[in-house]
C-alpha positions in Angstrom: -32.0 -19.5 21.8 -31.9 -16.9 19.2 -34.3 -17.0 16.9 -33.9 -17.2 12.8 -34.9 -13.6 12.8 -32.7 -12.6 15.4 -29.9 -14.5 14.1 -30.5 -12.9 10.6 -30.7 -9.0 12.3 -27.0 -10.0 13.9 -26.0 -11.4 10.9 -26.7 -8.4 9.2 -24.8 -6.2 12.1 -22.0 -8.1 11.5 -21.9 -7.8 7.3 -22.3 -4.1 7.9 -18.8 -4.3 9.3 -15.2 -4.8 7.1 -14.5 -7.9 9.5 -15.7 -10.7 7.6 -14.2 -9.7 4.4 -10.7 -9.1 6.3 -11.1 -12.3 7.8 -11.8 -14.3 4.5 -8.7 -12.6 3.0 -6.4 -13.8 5.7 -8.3 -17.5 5.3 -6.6 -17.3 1.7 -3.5 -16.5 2.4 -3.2 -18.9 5.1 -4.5 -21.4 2.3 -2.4 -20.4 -0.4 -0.6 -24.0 -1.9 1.8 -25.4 0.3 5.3 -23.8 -0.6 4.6 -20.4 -1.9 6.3 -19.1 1.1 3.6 -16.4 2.0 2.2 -16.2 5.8 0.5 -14.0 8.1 2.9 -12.2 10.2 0.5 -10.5 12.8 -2.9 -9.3 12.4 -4.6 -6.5 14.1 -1.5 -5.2 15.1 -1.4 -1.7 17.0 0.3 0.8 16.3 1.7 4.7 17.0 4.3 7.3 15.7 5.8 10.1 17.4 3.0 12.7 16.5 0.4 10.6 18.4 -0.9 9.1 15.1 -2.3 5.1 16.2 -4.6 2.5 14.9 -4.3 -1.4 14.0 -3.0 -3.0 11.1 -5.3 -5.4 9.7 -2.8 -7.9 8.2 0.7 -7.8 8.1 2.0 -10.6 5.3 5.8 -12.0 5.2 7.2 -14.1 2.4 9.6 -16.4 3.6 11.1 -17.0 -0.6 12.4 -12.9 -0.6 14.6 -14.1 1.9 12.3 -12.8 5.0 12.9 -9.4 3.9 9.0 -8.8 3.0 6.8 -7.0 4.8 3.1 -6.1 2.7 1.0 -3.7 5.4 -2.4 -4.4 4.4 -5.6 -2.5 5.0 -8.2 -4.5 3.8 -11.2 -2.2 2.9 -14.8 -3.7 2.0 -17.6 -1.7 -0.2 -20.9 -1.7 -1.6 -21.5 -1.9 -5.4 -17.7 0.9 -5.7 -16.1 1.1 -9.1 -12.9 3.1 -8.1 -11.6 4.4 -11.1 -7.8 5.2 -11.8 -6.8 8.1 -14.5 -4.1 7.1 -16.9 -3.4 9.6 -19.9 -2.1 7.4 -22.9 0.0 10.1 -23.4 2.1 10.2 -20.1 3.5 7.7 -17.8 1.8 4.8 -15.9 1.6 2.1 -18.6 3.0 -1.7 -17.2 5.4 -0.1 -15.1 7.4 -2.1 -12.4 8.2 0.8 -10.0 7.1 0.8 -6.2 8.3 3.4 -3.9 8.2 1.9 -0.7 9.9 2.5 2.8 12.9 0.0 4.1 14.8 -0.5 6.7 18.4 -1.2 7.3 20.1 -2.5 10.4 24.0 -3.6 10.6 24.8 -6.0 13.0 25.2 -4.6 17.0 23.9 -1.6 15.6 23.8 1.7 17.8 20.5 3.3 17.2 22.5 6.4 15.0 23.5 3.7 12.3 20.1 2.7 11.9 18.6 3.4 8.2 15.3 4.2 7.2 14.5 5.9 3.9 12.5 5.5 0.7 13.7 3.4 -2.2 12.1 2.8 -5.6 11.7 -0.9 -5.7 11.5 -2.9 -9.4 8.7 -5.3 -8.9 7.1 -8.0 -11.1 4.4 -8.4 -12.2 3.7 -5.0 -13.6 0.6 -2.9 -14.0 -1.0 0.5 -14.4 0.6 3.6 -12.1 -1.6 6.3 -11.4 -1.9 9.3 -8.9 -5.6 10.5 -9.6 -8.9 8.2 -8.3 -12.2 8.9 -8.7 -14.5 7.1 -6.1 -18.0 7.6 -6.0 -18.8 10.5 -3.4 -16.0 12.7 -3.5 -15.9 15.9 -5.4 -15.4 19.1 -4.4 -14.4 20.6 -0.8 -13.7 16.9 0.1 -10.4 15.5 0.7 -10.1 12.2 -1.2 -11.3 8.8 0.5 -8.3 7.1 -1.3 -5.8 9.6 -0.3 -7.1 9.9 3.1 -7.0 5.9 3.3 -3.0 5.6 1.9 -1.6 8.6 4.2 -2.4 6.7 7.1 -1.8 3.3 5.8 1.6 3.9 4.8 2.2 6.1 8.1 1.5 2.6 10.0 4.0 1.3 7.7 6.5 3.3 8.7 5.5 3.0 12.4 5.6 -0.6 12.2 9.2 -0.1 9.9 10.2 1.3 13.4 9.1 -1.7 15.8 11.0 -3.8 13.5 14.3 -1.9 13.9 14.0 -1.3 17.7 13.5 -5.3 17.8 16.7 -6.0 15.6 18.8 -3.4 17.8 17.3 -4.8 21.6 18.7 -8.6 20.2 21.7 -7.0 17.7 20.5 -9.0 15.2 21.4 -7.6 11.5 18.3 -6.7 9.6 17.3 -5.6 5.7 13.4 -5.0 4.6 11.2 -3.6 2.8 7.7 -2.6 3.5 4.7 -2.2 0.7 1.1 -0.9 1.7 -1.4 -2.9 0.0 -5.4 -1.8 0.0 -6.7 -5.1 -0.9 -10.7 -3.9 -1.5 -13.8 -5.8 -3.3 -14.4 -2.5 -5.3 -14.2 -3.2 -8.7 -11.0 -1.4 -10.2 -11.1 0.6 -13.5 -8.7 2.5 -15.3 -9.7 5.4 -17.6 -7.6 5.7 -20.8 -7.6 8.8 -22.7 -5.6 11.0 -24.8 -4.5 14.8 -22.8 -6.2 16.6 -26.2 -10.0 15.1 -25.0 -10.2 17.3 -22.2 -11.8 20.2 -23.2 -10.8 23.4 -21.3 -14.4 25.0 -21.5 -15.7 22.1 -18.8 -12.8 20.3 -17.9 -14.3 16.7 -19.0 -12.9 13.8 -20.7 -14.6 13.5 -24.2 -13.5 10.3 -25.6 -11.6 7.6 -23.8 -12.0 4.0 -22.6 -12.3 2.2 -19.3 -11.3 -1.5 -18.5 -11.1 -3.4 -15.1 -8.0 -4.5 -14.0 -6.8 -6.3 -11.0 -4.3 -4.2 -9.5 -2.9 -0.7 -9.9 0.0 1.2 -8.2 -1.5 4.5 -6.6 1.5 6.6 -6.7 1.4 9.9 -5.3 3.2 12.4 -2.7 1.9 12.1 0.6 2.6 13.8 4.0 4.0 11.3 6.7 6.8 11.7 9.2 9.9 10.9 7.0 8.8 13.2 4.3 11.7 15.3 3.9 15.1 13.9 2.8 18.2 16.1 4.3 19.7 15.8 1.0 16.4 17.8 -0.6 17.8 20.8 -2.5 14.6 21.9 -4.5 11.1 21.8 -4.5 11.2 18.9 -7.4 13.5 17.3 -5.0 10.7 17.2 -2.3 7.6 16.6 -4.3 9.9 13.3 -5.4 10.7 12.6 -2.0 7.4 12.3 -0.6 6.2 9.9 -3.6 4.5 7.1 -2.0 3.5 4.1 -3.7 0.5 2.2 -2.3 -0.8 -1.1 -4.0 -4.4 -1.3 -4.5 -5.4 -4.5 -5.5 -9.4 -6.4 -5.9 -9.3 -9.4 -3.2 -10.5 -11.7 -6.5 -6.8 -11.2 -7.8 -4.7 -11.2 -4.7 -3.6 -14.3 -4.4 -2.3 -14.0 -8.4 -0.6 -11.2 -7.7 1.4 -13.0 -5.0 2.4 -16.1 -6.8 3.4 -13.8 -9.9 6.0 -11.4 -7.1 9.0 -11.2 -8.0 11.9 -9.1 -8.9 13.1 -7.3 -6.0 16.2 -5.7 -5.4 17.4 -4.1 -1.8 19.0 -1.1 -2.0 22.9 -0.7 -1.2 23.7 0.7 2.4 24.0 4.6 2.3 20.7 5.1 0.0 18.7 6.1 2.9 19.0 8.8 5.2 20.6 7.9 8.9 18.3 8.1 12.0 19.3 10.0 15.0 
């Protein structure tokens, strides 16, 4: 029998791990009210691309009200004490915008693996929020690549790898398939965005002078990231592939998740063609 000071050392082996906080998140979808249509699909779910890229999902989340066509690839990521703060110049884009770039898949019925499409498609999505491509987290700086970037590169190449199990399933049963797939970071780090006008960095140290800061509960980290499908054959500039490789990842504070999936809504699929074909 363990005793209360063993029991409290395990205790605290097990809070230094993400687990419990992954755990508790899946609890409350699970226990969302009766009818909203959200479920857990799988959880811990393995998987592995072509480059020898692996690892595990920790929560893949279906909504049966899109019309089953809903996949949200979830990382769920706990910290200490973080403030993760998003940059949002007043005077460029990233104000209530509805825009998600996200990966989907399309499968006709009987399909031979050659009619198979998988591209990028940029999704309208209620309920809006900030869009940003720059985060400062607390121990990053220079010489070191970004924890969040780091963290949606490979959560949205296991979205793609798990795009794939998906479409080899629909074409081993010849079933018809359409969906679309959004990484989610769902985190307990407080999430700020910094407001400020392009003319209150000053060029002499590169700072923001003036601006404000205000917690929100979601934002949509936009940004071009390397994964497998990150050229399009169709690519005839370098604008062209800078766009191509746009990636949007929701980041989102656990408080707020389960708002933000009663408030979902607005999704349109894209027509057939949009994509580029697999070979």
């Amino acid at each position: 029998m363990n005793t209360p000071n063993d029991t409290a050392r395990l205790l605290a082996l097990v809070n230094s791990s993400g687990f419990p906080f992954q755990l508790r998140i899946a609890y409350e979808i699970r226990h969302m009210t009766p009818g909203a249509g959200w479920d857990i699909i799988s959880e811990e779910h393995a998987w592995k691309d072509e480059t020898g890229n692996e690892g595990f999902i920790d929560l893949v989340v279906g909504c049966n009200t899109a019309y089953d066509r809903l996949r949200m690839i979830m990382e769920c990521k706990r910290t200490r004490n973080a403030d993760w703060v998003f940059l949002v110049p007043l005077n460029g884009a990233g104000l209530n915008g509805t825009s998600i770039r996200a990966p989907w898949i399309g499968v006709p019925d009987s399909a031979l693996p050659s009619q198979v499409e998988l591209g990028y498609y940029d999704f309208n999505i209620q309920p809006p929020s900030f869009i940003s491509e720059f985060c400062v987290v607390r121990g990053t700086g220079e010489g070191q690549t970004p924890m969040l970037e780091n963290l949606c590169r490979r959560l949205v190449s296991s979205a793609e790898g798990f795009a794939r199990q998906e479409t080899a399933l629909s074409i081993a049963t010849g079933r018809k398939l359409t969906r679309y797939y959004v990484p989610v970071i769902v985190t307990n780090a407080r999430l700020q965005v910094c407001r400020f006008n392009m003319e209150a960095i000053t060029v002499a140290d590169g700072e923001i002078q003036t601006g404000e800061c205000q917690e929100v509960p979601f934002v949509r980290f936009t940004k071009s990231l390397l994964t497998r499908n990150a050229m399009d054959p169709a690519a005839r500039s370098v604008a062209d592939l800078n766009r191509d490789r746009q990636r949007t990842v929701l980041v989102v504070n656990g408080s707020h998740l389960i708002s933000l999936l009663r408030d979902w809504g607005g999704v349109g699929m894209p027509p057939w063609g949009s994509g580029w074909l697999e070979s």
